[in-house]
PLY file of the C-alpha trace (Angstrom):
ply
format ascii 1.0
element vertex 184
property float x
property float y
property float z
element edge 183
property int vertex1
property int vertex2
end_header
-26.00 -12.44 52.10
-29.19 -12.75 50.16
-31.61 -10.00 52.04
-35.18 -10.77 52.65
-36.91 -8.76 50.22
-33.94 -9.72 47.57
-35.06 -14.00 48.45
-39.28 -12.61 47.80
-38.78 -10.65 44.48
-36.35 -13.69 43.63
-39.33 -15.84 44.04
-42.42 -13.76 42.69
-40.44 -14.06 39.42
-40.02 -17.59 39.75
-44.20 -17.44 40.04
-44.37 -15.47 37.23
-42.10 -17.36 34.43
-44.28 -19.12 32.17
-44.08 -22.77 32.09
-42.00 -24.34 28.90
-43.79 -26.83 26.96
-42.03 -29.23 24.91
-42.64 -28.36 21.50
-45.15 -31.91 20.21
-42.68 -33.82 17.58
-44.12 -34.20 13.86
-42.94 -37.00 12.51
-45.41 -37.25 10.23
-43.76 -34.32 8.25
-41.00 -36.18 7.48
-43.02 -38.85 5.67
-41.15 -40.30 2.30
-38.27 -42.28 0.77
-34.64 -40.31 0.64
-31.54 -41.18 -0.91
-28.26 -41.23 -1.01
-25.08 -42.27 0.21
-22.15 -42.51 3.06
-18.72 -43.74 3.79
-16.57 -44.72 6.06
-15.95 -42.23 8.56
-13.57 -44.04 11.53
-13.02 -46.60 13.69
-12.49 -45.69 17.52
-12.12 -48.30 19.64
-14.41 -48.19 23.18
-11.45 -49.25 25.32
-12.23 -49.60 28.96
-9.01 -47.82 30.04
-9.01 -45.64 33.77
-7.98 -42.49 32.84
-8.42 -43.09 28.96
-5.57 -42.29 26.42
-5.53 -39.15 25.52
-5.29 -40.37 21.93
-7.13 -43.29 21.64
-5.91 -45.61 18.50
-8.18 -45.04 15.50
-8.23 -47.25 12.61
-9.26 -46.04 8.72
-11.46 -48.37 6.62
-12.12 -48.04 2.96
-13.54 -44.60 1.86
-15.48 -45.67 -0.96
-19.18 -44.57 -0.72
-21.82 -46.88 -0.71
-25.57 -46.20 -1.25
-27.97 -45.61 1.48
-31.45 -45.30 1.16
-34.68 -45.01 4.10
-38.29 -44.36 4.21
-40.41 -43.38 6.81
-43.87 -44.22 6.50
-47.05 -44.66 8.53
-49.15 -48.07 8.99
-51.87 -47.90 11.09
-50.92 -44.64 12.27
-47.76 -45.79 13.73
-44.19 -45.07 12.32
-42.46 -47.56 10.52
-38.74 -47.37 9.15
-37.30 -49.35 5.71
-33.59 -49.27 5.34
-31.44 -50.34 2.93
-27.84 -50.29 3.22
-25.33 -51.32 0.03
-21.90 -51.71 2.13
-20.61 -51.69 5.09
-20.99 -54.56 8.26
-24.56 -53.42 8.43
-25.27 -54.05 5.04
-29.17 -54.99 4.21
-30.17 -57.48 1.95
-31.04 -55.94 -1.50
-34.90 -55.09 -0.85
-34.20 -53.67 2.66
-35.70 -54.20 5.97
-38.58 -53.02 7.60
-39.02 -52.43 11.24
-42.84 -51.25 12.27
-43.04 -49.76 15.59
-46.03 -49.34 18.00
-47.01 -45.99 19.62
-44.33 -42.79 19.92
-44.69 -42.10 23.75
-42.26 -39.36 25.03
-40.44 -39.54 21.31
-39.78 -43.37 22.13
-41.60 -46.40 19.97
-40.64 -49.68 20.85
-40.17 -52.35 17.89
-43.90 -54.40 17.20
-42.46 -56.31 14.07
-40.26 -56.58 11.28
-40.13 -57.34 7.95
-36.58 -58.66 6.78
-34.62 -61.71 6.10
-32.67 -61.03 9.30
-34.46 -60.12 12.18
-33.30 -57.62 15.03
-33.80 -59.03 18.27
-35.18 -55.92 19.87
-35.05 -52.14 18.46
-36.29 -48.80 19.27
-37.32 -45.71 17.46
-36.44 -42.42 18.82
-37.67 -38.56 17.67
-35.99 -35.75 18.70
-37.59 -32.25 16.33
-35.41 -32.13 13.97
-34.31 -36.34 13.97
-35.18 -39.83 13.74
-33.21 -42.82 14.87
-33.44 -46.32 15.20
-31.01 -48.94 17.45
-31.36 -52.52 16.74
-29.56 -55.59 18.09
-29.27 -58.22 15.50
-28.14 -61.58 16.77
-25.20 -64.01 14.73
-25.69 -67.48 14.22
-23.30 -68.34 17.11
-25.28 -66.35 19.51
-23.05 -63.31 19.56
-24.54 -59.72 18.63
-23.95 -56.61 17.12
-25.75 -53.31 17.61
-26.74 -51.10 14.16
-27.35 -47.18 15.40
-29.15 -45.38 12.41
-29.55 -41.74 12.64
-31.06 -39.29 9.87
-31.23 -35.65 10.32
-33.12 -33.71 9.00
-32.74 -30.85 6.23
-34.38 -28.49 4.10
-33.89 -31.34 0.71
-33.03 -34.67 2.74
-31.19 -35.58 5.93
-27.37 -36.67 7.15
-27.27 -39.52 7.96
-24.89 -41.76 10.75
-24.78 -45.60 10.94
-22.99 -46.57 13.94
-21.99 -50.44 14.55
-20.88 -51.85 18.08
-19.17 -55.94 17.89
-20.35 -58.09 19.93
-17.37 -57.48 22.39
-18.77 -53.76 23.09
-14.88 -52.70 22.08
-15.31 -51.16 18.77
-17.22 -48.71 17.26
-17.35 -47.62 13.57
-19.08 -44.99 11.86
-20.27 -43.96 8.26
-21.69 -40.72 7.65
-23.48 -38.89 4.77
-26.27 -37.17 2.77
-29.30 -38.31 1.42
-32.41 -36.51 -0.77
-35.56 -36.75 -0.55
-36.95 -38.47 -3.32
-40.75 -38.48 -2.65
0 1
1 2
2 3
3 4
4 5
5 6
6 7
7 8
8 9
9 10
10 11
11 12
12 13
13 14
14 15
15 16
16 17
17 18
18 19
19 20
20 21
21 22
22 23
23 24
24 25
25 26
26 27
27 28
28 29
29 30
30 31
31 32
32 33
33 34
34 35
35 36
36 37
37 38
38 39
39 40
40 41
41 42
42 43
43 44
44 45
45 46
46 47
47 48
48 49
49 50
50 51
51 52
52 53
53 54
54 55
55 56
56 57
57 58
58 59
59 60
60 61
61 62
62 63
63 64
64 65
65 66
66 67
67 68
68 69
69 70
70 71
71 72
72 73
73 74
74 75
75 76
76 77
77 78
78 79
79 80
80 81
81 82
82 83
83 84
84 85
85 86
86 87
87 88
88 89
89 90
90 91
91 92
92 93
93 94
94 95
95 96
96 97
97 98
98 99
99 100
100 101
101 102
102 103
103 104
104 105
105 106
106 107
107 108
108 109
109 110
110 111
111 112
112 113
113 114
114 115
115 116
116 117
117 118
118 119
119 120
120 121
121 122
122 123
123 124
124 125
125 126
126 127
127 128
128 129
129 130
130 131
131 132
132 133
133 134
134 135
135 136
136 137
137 138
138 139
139 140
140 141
141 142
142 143
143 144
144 145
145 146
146 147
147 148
148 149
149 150
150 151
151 152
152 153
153 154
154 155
155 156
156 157
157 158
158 159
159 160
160 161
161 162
162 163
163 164
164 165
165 166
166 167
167 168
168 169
169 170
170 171
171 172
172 173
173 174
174 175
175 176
176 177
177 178
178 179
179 180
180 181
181 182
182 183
């Protein structure tokens, strides 16, 4: 049983805690073009099984690494994101894409435009300290979808990077990871 003078020092400290402030993201420092490359990492499928299996049937794709290169810039003091990607579902077309979003808020931008031969449908930008990443639904010619998850975090000389792809069914998910360097 909590006594009564036990409940009031329990609160004075409460009082006295300082109040923690989120630290203000700087995306700006992580302005420049990296490369590098990834590969296949696995293939887990998102079955919608109640309780799931306890081991859930993987597949393996080809390992072979495939270039990977991003650039986060500023235009008109707003971040915007090219991406090119040499393999893969979520491969780019051979100058990239660009995706120009409007104001950080909370470390979320919403997409403004785009600059690439296909065009995501919607996309976000998200900034966490230490990462950036983008999620963009792109839409196929038959009116199906797929969803493109690009993550880079960030190092000392570059960042890791993770491209995640969801089909249009929502049932499978593959991932390629790896390393790029900053270049400029």
């Amino acid at each position: 049983m909590i006594t009564r003078r036990h409940a009031l020092a329990a609160s004075g400290l409460l009082l006295a805690t300082t109040r923690a402030h989120a630290q203000p993201v700087q995306w700006t420092d992580w302005l420049g073009t990296y490369a590098g490359s990834a590969r296949f990492y696995r293939s887990i499928p998102l079955e919608d099984i109640f309780p799931p299996p306890a081991s859930p049937r993987e597949e393996f794709g080809d390992a072979t690494p495939f270039a990977v290169e991003f650039a986060v810039r500023r235009v008109d003091d707003r971040p915007a994101v090219w991406l090119r990607i040499d393999g893969g579902p979520m491969q780019t077309d051979e100058v990239g894409e660009t995706m120009f979003f409007g104001p950080l808020t909370n470390g979320v931008a919403l997409l403004r435009s785009a600059d690439a031969r296909a065009l995501p449908r919607s996309a976000s930008l998200t900034v966490r300290p230490n990462q950036l990443g983008t999620e963009a639904l792109f839409a196929h010619a038959d009116d199906s979808f797929w969803r493109r998850y690009f993550t880079a975090t960030f190092t000392s000389g570059g960042a890791d990077v993770i491209l995640w792809v969801f089909d249009a069914t929502g049932t499978r998910a593959r991932t390629w990871r790896g390393t790029t360097v900053r270049r400029a």
